[in-house]
C-alpha positions in Angstrom: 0.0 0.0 0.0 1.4 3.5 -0.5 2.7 5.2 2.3 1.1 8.5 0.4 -2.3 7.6 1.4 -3.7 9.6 4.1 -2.3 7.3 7.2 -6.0 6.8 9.1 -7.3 5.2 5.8 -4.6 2.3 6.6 -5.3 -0.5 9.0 -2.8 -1.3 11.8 -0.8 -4.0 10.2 -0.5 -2.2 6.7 1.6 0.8 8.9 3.8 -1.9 10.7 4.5 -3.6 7.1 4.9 0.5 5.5 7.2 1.3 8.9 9.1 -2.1 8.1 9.4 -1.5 4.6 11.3 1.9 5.4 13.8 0.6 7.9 14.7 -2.3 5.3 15.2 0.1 2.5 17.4 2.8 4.8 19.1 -0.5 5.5 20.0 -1.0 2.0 20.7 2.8 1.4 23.4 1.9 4.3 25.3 -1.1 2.8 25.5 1.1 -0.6 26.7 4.1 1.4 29.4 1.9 3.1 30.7 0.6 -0.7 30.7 3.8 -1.6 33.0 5.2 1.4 35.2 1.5 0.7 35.8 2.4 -2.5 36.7 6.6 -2.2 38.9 5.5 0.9 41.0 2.9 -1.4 41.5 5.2 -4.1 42.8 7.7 -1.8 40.3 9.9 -2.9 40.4 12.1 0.4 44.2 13.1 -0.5 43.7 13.4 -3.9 41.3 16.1 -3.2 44.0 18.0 -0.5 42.1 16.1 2.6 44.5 14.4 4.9 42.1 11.2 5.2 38.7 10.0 4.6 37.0 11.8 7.9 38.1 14.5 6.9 36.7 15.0 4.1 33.2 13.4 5.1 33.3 16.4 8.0 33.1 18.6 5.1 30.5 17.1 2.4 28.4 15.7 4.3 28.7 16.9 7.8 29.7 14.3 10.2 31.3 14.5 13.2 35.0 13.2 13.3 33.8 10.2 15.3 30.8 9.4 13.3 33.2 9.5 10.0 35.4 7.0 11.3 32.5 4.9 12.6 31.0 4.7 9.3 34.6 4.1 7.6 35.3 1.4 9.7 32.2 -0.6 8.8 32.8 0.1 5.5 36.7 -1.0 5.7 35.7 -4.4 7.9 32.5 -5.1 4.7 34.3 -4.5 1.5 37.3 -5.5 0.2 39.9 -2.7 0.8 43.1 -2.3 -2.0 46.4 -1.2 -0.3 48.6 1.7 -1.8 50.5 -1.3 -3.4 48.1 -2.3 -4.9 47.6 -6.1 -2.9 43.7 -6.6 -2.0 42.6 -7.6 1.7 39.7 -9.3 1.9 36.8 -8.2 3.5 36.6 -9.5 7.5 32.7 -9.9 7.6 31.4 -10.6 3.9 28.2 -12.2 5.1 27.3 -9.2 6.9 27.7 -7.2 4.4 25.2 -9.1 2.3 22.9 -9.2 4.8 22.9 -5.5 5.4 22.5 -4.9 1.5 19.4 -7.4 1.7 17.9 -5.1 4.8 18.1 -8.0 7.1 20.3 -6.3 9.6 20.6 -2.6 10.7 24.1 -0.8 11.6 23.6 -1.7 15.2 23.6 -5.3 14.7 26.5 -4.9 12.4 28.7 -3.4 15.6 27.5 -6.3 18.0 28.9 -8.7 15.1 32.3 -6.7 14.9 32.7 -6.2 18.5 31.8 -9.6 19.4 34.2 -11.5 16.7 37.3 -8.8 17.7 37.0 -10.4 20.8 37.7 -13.7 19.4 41.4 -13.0 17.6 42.3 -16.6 18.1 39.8 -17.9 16.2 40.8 -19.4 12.6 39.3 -18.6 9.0 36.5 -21.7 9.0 35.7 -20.8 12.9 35.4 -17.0 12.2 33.3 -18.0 9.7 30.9 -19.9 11.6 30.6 -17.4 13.9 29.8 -15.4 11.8 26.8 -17.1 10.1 25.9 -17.9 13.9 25.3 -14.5 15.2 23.9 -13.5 11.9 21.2 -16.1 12.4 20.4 -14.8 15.6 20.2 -11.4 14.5 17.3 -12.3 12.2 15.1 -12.7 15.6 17.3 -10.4 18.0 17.6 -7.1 18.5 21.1 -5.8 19.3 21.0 -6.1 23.2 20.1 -9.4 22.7 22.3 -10.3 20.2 25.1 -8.6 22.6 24.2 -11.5 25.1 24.1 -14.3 22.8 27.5 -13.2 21.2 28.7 -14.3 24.8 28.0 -17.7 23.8 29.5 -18.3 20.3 33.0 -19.2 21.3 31.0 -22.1 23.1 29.3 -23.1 19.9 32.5 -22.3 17.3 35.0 -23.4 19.6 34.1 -25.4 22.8 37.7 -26.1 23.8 38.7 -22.1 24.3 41.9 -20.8 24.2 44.5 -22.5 26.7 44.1 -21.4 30.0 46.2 -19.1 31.4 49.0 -20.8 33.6 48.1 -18.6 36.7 44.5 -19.5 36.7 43.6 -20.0 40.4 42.9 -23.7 41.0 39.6 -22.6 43.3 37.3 -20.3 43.3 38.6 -17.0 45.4 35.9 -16.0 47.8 35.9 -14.2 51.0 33.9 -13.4 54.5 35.0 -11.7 57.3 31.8 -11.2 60.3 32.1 -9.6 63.0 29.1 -10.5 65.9 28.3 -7.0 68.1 27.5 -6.9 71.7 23.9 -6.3 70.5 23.8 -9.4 68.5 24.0 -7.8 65.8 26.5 -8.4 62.8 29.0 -6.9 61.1 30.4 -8.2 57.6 32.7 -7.8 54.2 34.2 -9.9 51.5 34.2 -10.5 47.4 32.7 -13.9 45.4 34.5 -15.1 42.3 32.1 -14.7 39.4 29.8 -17.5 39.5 29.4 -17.3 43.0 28.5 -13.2 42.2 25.8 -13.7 39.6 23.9 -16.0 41.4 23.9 -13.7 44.6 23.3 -10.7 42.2 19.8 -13.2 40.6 18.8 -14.2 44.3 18.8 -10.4 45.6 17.1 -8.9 42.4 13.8 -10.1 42.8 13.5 -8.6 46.2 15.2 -5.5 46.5 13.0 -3.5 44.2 11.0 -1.1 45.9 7.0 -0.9 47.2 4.8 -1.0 44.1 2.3 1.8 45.9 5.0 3.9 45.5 5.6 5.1 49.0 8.9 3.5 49.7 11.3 5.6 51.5 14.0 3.2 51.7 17.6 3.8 50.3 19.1 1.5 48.0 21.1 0.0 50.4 18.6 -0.7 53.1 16.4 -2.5 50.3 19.6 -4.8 49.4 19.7 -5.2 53.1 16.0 -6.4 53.6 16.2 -8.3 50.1 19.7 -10.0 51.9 17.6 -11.2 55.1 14.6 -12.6 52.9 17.1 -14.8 51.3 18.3 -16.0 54.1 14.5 -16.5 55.4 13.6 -18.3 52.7 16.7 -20.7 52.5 16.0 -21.2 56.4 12.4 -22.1 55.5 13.0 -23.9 52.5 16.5 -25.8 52.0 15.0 -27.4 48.6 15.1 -23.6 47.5 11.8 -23.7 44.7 12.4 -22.1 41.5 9.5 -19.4 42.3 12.0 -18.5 45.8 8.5 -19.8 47.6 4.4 -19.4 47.8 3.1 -16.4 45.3 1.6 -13.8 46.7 -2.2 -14.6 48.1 -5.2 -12.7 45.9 -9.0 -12.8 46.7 -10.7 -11.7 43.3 -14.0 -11.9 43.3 -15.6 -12.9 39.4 -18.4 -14.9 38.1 -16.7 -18.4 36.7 -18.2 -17.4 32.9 -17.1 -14.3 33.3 -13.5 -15.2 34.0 -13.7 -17.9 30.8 -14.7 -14.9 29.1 -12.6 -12.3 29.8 -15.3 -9.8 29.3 -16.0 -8.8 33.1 -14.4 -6.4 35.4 -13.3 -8.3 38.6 -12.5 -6.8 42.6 -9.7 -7.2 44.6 -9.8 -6.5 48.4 -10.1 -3.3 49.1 -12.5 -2.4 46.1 -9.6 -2.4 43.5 -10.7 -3.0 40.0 -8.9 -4.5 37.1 -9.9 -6.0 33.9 -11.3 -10.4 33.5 -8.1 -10.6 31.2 -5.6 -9.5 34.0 -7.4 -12.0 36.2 -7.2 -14.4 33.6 -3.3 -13.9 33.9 -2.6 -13.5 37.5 -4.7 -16.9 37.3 -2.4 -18.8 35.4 0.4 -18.8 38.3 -1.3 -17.9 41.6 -2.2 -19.1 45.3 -6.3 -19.4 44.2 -8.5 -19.5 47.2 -11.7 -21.0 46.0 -15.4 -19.0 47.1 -18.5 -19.6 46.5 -21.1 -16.7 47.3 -24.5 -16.5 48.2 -27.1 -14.1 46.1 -26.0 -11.2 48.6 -22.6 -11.5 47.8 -22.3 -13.2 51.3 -19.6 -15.9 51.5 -21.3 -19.7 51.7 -17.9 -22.3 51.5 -13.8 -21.0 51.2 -12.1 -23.7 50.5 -8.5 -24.5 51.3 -6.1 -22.7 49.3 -4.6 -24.4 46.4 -1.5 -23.7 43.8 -1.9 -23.6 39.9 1.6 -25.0 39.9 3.1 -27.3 42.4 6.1 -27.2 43.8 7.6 -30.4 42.4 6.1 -28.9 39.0 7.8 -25.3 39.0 11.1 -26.8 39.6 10.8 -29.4 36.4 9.5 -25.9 34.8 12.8 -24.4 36.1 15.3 -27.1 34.8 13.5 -27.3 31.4 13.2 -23.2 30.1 15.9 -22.2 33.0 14.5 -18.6 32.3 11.5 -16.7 30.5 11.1 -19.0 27.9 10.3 -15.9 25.3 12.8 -15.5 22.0 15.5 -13.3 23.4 14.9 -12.6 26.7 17.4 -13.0 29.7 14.7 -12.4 32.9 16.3 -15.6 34.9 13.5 -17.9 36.3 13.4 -16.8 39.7 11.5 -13.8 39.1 9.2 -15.7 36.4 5.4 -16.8 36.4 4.3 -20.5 35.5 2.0 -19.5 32.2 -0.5 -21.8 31.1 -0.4 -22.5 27.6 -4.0 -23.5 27.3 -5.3 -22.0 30.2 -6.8 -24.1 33.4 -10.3 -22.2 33.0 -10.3 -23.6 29.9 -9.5 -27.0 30.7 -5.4 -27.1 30.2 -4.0 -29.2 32.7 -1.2 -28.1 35.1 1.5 -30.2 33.6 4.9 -29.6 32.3 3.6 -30.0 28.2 1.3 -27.4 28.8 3.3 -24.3 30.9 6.0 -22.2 30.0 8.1 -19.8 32.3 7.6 -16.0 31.5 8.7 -13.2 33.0 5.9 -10.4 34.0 6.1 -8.7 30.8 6.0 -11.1 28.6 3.3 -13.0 30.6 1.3 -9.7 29.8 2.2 -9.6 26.3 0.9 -13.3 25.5 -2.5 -12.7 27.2 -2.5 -9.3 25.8 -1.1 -9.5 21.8 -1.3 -12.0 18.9 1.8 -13.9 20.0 0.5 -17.8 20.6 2.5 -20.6 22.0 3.1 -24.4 20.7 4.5 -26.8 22.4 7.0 -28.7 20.3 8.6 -32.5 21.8 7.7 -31.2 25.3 9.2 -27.1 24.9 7.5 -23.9 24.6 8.1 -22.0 20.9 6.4 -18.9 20.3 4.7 -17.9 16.9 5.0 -14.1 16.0 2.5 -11.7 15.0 1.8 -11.5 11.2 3.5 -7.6 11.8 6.2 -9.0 13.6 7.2 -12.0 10.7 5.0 -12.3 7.9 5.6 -16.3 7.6 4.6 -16.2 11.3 7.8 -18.8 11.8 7.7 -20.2 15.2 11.3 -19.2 17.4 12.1 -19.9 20.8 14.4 -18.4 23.5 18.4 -19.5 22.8 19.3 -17.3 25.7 18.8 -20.3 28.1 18.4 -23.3 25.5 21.2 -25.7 25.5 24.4 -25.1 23.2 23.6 -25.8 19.5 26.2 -27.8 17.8 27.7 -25.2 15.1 26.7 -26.3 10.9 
């Protein structure tokens, strides 16, 4: 459709395609810009013209900065084959991604993760750089460059599983540290450092509660939340030495719905306290949540509560855990302690609470399933998600390779 047309006349998904379109094209106009610079910057064109270099002569016809004229050169220098002053020809480092950015398939962002993320790899040779690179530009069909930043961390793993030798003064244990010191007042005292491992698991443990009062009237520092989020942990391992993957019971929600109205999502619902929100929220809290069972008489007077029972079991959640390790959703890294247990078809509908049927998602995504187009399919027992027709007109199913196991490299 043509992007001339008044935009009200056009339906939702004709702007995403006409928006999509535009990005792709700018794409393009990017690859051909970078062949062009390739190509003025091996003639010498710059010092034929009395320039000292390239930059400098982009700050003047075109009006970049210094640093965004060596940017752009340097994209264009590691794309295209560049010919010495000799005349010899040096190949270009990242030929695939310089086909897929003339194709529109990846943007100048995605083009410095790739860069960044195979300089960092100088010991890799020819075939191996090569995989890599046809790795990450797979994943950059499905991630943005964040993402792609994160799953760059992985492809030495999947190139090259044996590394690099390690360094001869690699400690032979981990090097961690506590000192405590018990007051008069029973009260304690401490300091020390964790090696890496040790860090980012105490950094993922603390996360979830150290963020502050949702009603917005939290008046505690950062550091006093760390400290209350610190003795919860502790609480919680005290309590619970098989340490679930949920860190414990959900929080405990009285909403009061008529049963067809919750199948329907078409209701508003109450929470205590005369709180509204919409059936579909319900609907999702529903999926993961400590449901306490009510059944009321004509006057809204209570008749039976029943005992209070979980969506998802404890033996269930941690099977959940082991299998998606994190919010199962295509490029996210939320880590599954701070994720909800997401009923694929949901219970009010009849989908049992078993591991075929649930997939771990973070809060946000959680909302974005019951709230978009994206659907879920289970496929040999694990969740894949299948994208708006906006998002990938072939509507390819993709899953999360953030926590998946290491693929074998082509």
């Amino acid at each position: 459709m043509s992007t001339a047309a008044p935009l009200w006349q056009i339906s939702d998904s004709e702007l995403v395609d006409a928006h999509s379109a535009v990005v792709r094209h700018r794409r393009q106009l990017y690859a051909e810009e970078l062949r062009l610079l390739a190509e003025m910057d091996s003639r010498g064109t710059a010092t034929k013209l009395g320039y000292s270099n390239t930059p400098a002569l982009l700050m003047h016809t075109v009006r970049f900065s210094r640093t965004e004229a060596r940017h752009r050169l340097a994209h264009a220098t590691d794309l295209h084959a560049v010919t010495t002053p000799t005349g010899s020809v040096v190949e270009p480092v990242l030929p695939q991604t310089a086909e897929a950015l003339a194709q529109g398939d990846v943007g100048p962002e995605q083009v410095d993760v790739i860069r960044k993320t195979l300089a960092g790899l100088p010991d890799l040779d020819a075939e191996q750089r090569a995989t890599a690179e046809r790795v990450m530009l797979t994943r950059a069909a499905e991630d943005d460059p964040r993402a792609l930043t994160r799953f760059g961390e992985r492809v030495r793993d999947i190139v090259d599983p044996d590394g690099p030798p390690p360094p001869d003064d690699e400690p032979s244990r981990p090097a961690r540290m506590l000192r405590r010191q018990v007051r008069r007042d029973g009260t304690m005292e401490f300091k020390g450092h964790l090696d890496l491992e040790s860090a980012q698991l105490f950094e993922n443990l603390l996360k979830p509660f150290e963020k502050p009062y949702p009603e917005g009237n939290d008046t505690r520092g950062y550091a006093e939340r760390a400290g209350d989020a610190f003795a919860d942990v502790l609480r919680m391992a005290a309590n619970c030495p098989d340490l679930p993957a949920q860190n414990g019971a959900r929080t405990e929600v009285a909403v009061t719905i008529g049963w067809e109205g919750l199948q329907r999502s078409l209701e508003e619902v109450v929470l205590s306290g005369d709180r509204r929100m919409t059936a579909r929220e319900a609907r999702r809290m529903a999926c993961d949540a400590h449901i306490l069972p009510a059944v009321l008489g004509g006057d809204s007077q209570p008749l039976d509560v029943a005992v209070p029972a979980y969506a998802t079991p404890a033996h269930i959640r941690r099977g959940l855990y082991l299998r998606d390790r994190g919010c199962a959703f295509p490029a996210c890294e939320r880590p599954g302690s701070v994720c909800d247990s997401h009923h694929v078809v949901h219970w009010a509908d009849g989908g049992p609470t078993k591991l075929d049927n649930l997939a771990l998602l973070c809060p946000g995504h959680h909302r974005l399933v019951h709230h978009s187009d994206w659907s879920i399919e289970m496929v040999d027992g694990r969740p894949w998600f299948v994208p708006p027709v906006y998002v990938d007109a072939s509507r390819t199913p993709r899953r999360n390779e953030l926590h998946a196991p290491l693929p074998h490299a082509a």
